[in-house]
Backbone and ligand atoms as CSV (ligand in chain L), in Angstrom:
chain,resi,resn,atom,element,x,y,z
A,1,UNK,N,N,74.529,111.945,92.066
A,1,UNK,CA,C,75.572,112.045,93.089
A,1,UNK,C,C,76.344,113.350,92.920
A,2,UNK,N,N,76.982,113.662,93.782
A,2,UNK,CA,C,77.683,115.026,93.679
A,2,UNK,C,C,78.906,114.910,95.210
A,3,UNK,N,N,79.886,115.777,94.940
A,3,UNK,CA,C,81.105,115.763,95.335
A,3,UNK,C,C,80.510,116.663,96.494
A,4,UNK,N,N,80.898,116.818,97.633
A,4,UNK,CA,C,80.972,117.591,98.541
A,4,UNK,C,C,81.593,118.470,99.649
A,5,UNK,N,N,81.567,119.931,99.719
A,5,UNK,CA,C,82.702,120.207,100.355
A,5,UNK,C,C,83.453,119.690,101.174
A,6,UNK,N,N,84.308,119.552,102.011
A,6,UNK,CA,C,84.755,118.313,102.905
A,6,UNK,C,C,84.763,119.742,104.010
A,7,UNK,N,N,85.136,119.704,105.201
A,7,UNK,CA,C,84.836,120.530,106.331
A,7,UNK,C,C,86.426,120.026,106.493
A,8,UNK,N,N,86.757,121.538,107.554
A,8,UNK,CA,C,88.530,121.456,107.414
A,8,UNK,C,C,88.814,121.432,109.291
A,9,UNK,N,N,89.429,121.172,110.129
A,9,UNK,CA,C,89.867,121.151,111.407
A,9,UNK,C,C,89.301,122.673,111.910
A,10,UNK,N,N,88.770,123.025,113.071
A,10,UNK,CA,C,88.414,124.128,113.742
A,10,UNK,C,C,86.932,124.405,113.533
A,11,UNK,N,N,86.293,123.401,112.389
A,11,UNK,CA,C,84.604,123.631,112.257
A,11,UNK,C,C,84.171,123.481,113.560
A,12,UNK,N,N,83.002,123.873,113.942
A,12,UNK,CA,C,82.412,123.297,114.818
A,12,UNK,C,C,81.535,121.739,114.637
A,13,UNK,N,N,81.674,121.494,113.630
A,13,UNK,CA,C,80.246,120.121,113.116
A,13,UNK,C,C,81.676,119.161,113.021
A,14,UNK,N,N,82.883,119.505,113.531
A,14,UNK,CA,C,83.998,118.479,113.495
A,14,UNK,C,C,84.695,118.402,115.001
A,15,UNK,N,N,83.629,119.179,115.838
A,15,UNK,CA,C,83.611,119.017,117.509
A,15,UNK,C,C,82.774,118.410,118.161
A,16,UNK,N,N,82.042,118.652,117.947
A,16,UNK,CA,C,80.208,117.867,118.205
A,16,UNK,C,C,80.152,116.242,118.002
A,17,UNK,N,N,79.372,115.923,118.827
A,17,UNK,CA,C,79.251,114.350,119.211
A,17,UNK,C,C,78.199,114.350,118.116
A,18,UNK,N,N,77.945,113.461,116.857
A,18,UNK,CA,C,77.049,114.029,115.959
A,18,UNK,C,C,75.685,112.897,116.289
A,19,UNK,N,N,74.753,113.163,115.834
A,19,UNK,CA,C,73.128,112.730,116.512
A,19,UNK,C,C,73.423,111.332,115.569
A,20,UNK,N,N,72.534,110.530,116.333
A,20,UNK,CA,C,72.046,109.430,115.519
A,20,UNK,C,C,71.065,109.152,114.638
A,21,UNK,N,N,71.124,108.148,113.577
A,21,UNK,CA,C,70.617,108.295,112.614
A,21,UNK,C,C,69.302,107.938,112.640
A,22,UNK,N,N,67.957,108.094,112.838
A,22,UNK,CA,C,66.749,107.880,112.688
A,22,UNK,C,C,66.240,107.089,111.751
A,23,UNK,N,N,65.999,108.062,110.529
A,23,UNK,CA,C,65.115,107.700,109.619
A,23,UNK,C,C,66.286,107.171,108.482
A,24,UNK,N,N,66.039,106.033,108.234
A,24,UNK,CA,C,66.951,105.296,106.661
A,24,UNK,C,C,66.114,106.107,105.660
A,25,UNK,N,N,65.859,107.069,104.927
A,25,UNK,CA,C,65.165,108.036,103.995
A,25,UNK,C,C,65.426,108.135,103.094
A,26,UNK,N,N,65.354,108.684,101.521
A,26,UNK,CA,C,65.684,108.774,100.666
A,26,UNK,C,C,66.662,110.114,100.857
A,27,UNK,N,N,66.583,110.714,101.315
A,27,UNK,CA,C,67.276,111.928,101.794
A,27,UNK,C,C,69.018,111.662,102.158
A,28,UNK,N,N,68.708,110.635,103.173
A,28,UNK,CA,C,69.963,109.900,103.449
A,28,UNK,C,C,70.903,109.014,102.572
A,29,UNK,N,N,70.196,108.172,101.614
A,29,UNK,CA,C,70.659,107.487,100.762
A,29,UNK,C,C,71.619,108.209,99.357
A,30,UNK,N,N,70.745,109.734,99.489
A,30,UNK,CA,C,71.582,110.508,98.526
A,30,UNK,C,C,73.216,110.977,99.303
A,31,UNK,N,N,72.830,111.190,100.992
A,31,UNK,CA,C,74.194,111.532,101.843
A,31,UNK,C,C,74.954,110.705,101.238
A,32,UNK,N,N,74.505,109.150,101.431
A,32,UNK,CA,C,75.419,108.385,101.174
A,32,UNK,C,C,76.332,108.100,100.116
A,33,UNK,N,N,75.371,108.545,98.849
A,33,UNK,CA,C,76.235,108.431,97.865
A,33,UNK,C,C,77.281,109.652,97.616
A,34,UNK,N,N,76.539,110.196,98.376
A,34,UNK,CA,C,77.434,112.039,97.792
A,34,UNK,C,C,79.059,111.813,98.967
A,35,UNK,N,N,78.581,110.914,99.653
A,35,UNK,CA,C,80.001,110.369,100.743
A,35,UNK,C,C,80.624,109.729,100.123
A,36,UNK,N,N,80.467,108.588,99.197
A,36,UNK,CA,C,81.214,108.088,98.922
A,36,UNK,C,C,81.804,108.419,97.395
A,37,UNK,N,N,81.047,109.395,96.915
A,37,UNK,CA,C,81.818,110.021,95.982
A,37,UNK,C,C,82.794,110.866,96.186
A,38,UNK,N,N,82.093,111.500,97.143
A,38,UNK,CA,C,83.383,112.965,97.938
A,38,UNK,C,C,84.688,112.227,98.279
A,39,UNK,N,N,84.815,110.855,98.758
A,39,UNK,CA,C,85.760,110.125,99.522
A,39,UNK,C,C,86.757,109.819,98.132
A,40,UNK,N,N,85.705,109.226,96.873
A,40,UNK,CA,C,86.610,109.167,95.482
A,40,UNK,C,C,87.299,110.033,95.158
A,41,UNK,N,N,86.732,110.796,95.659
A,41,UNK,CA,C,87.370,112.196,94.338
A,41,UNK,C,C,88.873,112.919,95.368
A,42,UNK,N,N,88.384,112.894,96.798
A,42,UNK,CA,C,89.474,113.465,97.397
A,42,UNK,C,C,91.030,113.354,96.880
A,43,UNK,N,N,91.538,111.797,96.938
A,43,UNK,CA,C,90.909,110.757,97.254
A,43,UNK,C,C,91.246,110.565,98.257
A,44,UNK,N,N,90.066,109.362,99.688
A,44,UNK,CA,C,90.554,109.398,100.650
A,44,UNK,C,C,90.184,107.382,100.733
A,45,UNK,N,N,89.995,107.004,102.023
A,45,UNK,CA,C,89.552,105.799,102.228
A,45,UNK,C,C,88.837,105.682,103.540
A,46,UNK,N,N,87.759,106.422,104.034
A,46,UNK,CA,C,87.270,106.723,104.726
A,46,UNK,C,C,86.894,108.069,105.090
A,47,UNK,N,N,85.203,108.043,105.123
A,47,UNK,CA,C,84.947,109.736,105.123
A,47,UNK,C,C,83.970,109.664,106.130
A,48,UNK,N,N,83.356,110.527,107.147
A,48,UNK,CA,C,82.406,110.626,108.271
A,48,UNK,C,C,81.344,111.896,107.876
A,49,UNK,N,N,79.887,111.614,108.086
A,49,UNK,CA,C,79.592,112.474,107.619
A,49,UNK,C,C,79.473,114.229,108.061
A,50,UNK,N,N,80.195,114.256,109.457
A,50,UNK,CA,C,80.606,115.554,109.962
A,50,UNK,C,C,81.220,115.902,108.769
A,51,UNK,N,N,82.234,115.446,108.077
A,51,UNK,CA,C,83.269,115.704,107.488
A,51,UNK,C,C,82.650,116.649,106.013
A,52,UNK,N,N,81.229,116.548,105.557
A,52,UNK,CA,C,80.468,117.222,105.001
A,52,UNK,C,C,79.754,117.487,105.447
A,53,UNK,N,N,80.254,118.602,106.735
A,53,UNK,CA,C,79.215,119.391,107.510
A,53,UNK,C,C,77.808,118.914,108.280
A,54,UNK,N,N,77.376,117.169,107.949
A,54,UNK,CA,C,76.464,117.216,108.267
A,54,UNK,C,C,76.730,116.259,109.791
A,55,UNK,N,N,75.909,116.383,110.881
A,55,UNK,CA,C,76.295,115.935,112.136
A,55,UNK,C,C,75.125,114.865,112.523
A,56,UNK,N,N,75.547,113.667,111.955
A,56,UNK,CA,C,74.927,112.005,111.595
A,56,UNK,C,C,75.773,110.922,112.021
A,57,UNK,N,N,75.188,110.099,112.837
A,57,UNK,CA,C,75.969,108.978,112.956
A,57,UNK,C,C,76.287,108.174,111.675
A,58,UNK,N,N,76.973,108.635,111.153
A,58,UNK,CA,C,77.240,107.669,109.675
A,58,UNK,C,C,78.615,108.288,109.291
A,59,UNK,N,N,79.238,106.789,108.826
A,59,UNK,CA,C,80.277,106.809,108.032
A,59,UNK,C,C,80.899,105.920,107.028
A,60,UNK,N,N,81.632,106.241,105.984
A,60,UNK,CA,C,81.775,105.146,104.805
A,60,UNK,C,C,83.451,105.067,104.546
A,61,UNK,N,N,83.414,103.854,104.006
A,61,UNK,CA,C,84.868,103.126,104.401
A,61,UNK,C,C,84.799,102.589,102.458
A,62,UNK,N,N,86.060,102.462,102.027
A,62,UNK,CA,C,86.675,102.316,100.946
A,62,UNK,C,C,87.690,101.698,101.110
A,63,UNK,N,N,87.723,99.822,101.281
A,63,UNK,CA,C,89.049,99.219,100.985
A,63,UNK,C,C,89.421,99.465,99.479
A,64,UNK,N,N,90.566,99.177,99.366
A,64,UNK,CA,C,90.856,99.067,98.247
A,64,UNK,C,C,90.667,98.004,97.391
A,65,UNK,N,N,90.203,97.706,96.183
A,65,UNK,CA,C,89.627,96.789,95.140
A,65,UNK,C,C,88.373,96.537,96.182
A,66,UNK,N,N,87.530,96.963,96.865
A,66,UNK,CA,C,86.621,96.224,96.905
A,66,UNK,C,C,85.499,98.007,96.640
A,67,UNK,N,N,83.931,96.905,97.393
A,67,UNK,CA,C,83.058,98.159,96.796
A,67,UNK,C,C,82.894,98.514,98.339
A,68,UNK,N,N,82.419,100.446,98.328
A,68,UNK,CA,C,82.409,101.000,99.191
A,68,UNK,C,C,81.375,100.298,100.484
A,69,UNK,N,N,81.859,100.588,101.613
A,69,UNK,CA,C,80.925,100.249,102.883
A,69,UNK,C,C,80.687,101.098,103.966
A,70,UNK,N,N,79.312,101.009,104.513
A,70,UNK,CA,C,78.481,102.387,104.820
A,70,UNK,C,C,78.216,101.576,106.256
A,71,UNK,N,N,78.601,102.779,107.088
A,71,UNK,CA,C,78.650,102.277,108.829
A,71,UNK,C,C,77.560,103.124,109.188
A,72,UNK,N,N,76.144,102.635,110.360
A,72,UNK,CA,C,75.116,103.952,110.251
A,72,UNK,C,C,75.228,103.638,112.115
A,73,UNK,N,N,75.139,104.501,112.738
A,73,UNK,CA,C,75.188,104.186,114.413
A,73,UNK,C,C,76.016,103.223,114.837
A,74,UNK,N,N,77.292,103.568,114.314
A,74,UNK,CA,C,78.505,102.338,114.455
A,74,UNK,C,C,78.666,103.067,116.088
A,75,UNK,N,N,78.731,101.305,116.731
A,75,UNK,CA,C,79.060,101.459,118.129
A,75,UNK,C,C,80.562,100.365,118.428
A,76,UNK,N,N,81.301,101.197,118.771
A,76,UNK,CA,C,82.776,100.179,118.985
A,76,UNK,C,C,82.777,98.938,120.509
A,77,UNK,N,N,81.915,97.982,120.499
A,77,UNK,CA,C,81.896,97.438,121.604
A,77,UNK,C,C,83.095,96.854,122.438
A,78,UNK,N,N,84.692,96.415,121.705
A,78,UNK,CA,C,85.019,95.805,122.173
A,78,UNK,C,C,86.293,96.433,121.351
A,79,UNK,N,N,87.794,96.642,122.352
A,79,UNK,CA,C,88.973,96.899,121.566
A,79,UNK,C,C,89.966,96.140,121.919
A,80,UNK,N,N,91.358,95.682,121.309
A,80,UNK,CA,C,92.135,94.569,121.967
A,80,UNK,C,C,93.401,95.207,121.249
A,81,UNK,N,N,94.769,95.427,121.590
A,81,UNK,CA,C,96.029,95.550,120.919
A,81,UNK,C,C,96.172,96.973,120.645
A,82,UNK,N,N,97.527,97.090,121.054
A,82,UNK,CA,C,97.864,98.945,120.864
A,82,UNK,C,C,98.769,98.724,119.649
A,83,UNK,N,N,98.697,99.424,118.661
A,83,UNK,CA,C,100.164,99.836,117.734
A,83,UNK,C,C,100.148,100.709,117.275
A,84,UNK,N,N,101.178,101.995,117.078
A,84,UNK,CA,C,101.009,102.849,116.020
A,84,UNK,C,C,101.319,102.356,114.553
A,85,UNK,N,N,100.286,103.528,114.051
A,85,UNK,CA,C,100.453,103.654,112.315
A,85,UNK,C,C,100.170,105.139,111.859
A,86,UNK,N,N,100.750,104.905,110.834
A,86,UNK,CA,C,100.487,106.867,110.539
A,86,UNK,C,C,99.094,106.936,109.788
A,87,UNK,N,N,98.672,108.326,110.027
A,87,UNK,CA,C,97.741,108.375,109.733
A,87,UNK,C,C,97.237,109.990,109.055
A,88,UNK,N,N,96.500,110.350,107.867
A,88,UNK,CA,C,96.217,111.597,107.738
A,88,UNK,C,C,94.627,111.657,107.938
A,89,UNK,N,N,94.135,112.911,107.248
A,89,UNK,CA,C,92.846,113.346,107.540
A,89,UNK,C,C,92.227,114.596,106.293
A,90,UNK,N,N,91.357,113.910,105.571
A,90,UNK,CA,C,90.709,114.617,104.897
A,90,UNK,C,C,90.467,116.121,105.133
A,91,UNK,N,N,90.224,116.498,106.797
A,91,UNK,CA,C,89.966,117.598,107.240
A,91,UNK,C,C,91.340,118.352,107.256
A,92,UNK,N,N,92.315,117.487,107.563
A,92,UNK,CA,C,93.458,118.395,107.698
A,92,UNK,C,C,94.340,118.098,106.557
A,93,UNK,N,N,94.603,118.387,105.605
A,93,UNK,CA,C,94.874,117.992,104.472
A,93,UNK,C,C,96.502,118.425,104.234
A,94,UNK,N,N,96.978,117.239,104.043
A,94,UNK,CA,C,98.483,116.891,103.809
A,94,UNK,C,C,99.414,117.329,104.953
A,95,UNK,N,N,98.725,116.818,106.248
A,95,UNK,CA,C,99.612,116.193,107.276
A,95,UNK,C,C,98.879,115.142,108.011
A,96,UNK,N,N,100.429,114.236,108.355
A,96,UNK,CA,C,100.322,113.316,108.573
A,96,UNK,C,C,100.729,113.063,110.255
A,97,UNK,N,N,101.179,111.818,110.670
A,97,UNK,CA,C,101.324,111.354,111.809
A,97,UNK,C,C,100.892,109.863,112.623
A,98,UNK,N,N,102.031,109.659,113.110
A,98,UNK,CA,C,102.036,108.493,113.888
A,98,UNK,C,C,101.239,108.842,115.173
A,99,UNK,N,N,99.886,107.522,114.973
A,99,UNK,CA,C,98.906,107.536,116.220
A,99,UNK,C,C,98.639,105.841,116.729
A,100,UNK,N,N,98.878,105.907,117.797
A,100,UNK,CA,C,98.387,104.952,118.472
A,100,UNK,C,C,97.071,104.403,118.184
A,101,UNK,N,N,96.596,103.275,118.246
A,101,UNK,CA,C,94.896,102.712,118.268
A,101,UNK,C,C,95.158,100.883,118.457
A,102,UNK,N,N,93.588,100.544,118.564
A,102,UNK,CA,C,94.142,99.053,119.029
A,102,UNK,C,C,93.898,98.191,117.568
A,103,UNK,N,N,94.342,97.283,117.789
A,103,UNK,CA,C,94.540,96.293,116.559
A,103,UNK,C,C,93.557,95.653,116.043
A,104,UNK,N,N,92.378,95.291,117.038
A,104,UNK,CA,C,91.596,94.368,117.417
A,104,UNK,C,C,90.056,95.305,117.241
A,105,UNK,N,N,89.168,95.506,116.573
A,105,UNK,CA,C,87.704,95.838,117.452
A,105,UNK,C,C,86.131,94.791,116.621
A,106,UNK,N,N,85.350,95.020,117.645
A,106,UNK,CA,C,84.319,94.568,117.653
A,106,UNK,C,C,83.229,95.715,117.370
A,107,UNK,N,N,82.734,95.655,116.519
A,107,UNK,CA,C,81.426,97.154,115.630
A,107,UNK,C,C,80.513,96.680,116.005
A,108,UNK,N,N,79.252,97.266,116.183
A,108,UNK,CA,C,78.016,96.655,116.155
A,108,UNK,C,C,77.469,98.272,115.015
A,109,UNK,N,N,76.870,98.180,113.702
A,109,UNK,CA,C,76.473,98.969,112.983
A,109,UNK,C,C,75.399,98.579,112.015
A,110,UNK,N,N,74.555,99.633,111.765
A,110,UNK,CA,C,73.360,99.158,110.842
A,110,UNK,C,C,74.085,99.520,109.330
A,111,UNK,N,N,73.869,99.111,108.341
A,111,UNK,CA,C,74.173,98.936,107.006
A,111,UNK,C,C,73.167,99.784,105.979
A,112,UNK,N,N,73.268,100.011,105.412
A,112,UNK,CA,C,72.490,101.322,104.339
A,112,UNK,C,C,71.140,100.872,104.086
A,113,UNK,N,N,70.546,99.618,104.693
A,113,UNK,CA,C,69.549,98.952,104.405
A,113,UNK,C,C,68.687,99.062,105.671
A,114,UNK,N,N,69.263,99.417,106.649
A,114,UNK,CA,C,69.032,99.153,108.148
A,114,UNK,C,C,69.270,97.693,108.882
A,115,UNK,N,N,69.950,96.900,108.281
A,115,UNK,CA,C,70.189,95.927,109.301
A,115,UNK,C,C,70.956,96.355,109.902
A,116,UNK,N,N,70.997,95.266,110.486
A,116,UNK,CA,C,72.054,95.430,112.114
A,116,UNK,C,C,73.229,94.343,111.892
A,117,UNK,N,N,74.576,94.674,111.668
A,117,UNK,CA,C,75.610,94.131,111.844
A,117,UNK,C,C,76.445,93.734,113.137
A,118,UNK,N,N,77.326,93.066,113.289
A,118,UNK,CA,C,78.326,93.169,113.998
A,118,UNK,C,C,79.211,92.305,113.471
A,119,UNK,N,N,80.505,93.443,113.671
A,119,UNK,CA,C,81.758,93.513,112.482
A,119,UNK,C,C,83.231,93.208,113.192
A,120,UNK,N,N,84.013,92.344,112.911
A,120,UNK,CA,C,85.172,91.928,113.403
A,120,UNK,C,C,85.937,92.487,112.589
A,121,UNK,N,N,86.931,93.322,113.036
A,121,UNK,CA,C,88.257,93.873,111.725
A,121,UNK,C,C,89.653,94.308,112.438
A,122,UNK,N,N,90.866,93.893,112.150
A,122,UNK,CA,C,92.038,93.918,112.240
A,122,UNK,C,C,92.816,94.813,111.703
A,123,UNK,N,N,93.811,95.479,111.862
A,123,UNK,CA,C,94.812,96.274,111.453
A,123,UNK,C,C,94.693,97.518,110.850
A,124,UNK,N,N,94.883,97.722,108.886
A,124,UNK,CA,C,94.475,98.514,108.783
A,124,UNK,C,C,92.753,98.613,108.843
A,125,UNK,N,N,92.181,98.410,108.840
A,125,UNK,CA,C,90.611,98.256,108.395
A,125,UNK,C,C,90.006,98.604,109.925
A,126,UNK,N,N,90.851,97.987,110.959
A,126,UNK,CA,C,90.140,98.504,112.073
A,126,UNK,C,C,90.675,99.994,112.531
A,127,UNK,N,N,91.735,100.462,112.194
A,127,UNK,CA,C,92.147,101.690,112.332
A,127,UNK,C,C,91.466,102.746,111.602
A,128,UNK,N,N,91.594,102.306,109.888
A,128,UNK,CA,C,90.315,103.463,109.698
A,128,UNK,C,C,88.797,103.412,110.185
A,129,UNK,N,N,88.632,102.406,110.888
A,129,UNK,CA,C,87.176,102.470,111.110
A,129,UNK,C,C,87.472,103.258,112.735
A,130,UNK,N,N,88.405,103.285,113.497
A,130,UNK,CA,C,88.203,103.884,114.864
A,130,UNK,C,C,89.255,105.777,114.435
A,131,UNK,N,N,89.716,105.564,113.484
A,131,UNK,CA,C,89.737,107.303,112.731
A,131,UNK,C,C,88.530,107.483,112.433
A,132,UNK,N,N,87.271,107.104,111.910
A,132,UNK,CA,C,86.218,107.481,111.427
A,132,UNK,C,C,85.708,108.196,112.794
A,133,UNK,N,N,85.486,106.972,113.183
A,133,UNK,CA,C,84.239,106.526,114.469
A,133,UNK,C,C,84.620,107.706,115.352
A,134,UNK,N,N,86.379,107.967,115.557
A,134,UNK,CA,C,86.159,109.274,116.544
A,134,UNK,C,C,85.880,110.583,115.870
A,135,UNK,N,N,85.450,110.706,114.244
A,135,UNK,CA,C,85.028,111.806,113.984
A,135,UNK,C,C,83.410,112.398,114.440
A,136,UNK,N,N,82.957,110.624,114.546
A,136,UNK,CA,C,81.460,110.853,115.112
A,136,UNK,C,C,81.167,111.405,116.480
A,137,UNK,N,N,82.217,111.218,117.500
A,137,UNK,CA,C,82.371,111.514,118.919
A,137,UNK,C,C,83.032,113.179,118.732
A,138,UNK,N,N,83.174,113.838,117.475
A,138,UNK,CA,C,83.795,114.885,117.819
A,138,UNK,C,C,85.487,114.851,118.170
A,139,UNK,N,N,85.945,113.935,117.795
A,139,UNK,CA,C,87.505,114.157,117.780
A,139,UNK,C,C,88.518,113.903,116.728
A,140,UNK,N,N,89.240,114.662,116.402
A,140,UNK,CA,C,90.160,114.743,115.235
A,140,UNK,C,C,91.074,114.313,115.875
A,141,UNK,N,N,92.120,113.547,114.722
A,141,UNK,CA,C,93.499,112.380,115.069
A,141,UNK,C,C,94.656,113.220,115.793
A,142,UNK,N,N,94.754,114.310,115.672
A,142,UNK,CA,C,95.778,115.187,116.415
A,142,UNK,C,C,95.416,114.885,117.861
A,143,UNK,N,N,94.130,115.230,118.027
A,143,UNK,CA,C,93.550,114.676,120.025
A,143,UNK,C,C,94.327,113.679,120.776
A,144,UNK,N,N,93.936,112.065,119.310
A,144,UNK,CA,C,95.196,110.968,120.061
A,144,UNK,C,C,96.401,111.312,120.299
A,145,UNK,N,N,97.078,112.298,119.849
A,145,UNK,CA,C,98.559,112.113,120.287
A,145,UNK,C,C,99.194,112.734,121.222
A,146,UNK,N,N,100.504,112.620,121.683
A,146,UNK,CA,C,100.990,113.382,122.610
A,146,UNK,C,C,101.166,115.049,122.599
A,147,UNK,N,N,100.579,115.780,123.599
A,147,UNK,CA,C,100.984,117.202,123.501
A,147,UNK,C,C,101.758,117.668,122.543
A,148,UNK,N,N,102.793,117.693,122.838
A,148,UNK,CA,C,104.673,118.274,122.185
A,148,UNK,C,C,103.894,117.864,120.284
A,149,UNK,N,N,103.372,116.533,120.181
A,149,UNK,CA,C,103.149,115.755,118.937
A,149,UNK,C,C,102.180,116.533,118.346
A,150,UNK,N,N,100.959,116.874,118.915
A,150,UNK,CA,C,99.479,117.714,118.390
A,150,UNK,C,C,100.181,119.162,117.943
A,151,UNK,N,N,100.848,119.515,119.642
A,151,UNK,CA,C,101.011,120.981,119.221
A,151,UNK,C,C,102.165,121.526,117.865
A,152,UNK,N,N,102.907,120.718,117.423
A,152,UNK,CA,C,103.930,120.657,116.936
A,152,UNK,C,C,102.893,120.790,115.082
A,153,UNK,N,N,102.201,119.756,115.497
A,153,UNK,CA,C,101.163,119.215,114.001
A,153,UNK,C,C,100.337,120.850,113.858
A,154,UNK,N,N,99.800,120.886,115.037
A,154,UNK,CA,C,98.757,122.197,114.632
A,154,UNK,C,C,99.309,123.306,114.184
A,155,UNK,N,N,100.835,123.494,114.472
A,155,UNK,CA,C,101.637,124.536,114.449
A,155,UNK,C,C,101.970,124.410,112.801
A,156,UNK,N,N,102.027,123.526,112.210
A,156,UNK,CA,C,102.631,123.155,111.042
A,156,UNK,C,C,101.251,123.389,110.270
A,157,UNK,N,N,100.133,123.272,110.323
A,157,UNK,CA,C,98.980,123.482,109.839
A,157,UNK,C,C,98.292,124.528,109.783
A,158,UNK,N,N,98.747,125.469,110.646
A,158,UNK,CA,C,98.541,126.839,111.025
A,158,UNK,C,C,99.550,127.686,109.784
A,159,UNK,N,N,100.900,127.164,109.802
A,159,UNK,CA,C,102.005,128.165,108.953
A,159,UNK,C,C,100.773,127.136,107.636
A,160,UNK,N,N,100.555,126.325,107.186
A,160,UNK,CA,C,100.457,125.797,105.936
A,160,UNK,C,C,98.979,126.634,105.425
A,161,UNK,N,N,98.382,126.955,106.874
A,161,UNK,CA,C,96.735,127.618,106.072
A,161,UNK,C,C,97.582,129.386,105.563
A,162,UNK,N,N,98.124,129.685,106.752
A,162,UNK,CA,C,98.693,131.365,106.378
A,162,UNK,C,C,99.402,130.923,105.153
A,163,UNK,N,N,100.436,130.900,104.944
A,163,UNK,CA,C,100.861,130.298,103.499
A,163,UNK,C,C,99.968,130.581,102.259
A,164,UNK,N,N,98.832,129.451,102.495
A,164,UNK,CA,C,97.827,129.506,101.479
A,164,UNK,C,C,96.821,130.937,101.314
A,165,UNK,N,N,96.704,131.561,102.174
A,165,UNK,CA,C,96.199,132.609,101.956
A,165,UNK,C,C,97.046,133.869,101.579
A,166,UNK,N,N,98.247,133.594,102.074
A,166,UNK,CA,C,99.201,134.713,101.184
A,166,UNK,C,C,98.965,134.328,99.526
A,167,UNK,N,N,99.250,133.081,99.626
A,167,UNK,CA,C,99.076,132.825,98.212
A,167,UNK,C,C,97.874,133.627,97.332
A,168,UNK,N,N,97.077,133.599,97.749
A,168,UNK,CA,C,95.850,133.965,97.245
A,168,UNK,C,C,95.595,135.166,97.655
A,169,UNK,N,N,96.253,135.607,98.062
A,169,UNK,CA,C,96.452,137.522,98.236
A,169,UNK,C,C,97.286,137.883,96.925
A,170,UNK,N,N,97.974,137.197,97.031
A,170,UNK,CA,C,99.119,137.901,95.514
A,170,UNK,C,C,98.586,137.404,94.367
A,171,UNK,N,N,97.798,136.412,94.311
A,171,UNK,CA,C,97.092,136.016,93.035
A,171,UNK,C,C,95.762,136.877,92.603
A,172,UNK,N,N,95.076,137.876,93.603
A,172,UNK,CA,C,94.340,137.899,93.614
A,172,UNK,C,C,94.148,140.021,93.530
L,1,NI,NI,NI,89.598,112.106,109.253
């Protein structure tokens, strides 16, 4: 297993509707683990595999105390209940924000084995799974929110990347 770069807001492989997954391969099974290590080490609780550059319908979820779970052509059939909760993003790293999503969804997803699931989940658990799921459609959590709200976030993420590269001008 091995840690993997994580891809940061403005990639292109974090715009893109990413392809579906074909072949269950040995090839893939290593993605998987290298996902859910990358997700340890961040640490995060949900990682997509755009999110390491690669553009796959797949994504892996990390409750807490339990063992990791691997979503492969997760399709959201059914949504019920609006609430916000805050929310960050591996890609955009250390900002946050209150986003809307529904309370309620219905998954239909194959499992690291290739079966075929369909998954009932509530609150938090269904929120990180529809933060994932819109990384697969190509959309980052700033998208959900209001104008004034995104532009305000991107603006704050923009001074935080310049920042970091001054930094590393004078260190350097
Ligand atoms: Ni994210």
């Amino acid at each position: 297993m091995a840690v993997r770069k994580i891809t940061l807001i403005g990639e292109d492989v974090l715009r893109r509707e990413a392809r579906k997954v074909k072949k269950l391969d040995k090839e893939l099974h290593r993605l998987i683990d290298d996902m859910v290590e990358t997700m340890r080490e961040a640490p995060g609780i949900g990682l997509a595999a755009p999110q390491v550059g690669i553009s796959r319908q797949l994504l892996v979820l990390c409750e807490p105390e339990s063992d990791p779970v691997c979503l492969i052509n997760p399709e959201i059939v059914e949504m019920e209940g609006n609430a916000y909760g805050e929310e960050g993003c591996l890609s955009l790293p250390g900002l946050y924000a209150s986003v809307p999503r529904a309370t309620r969804i219905r998954v239909l997803a194959q499992d690291c084995d290739g079966n075929h699931h369909e998954i009932e989940d509530h609150d938090f658990l269904a929120r990180i799974i529809q933060h994932e799921y819109d990384h697969l459609q190509g959309i980052v959590f700033p998208e959900r929110l209001d104008v004034l709200t995104r532009n305000a976030l991107l603006e704050e993420w923009s001074a935080m990347r310049n920042g970091m590269r001054q930094d590393s001008t004078v260190t350097t």
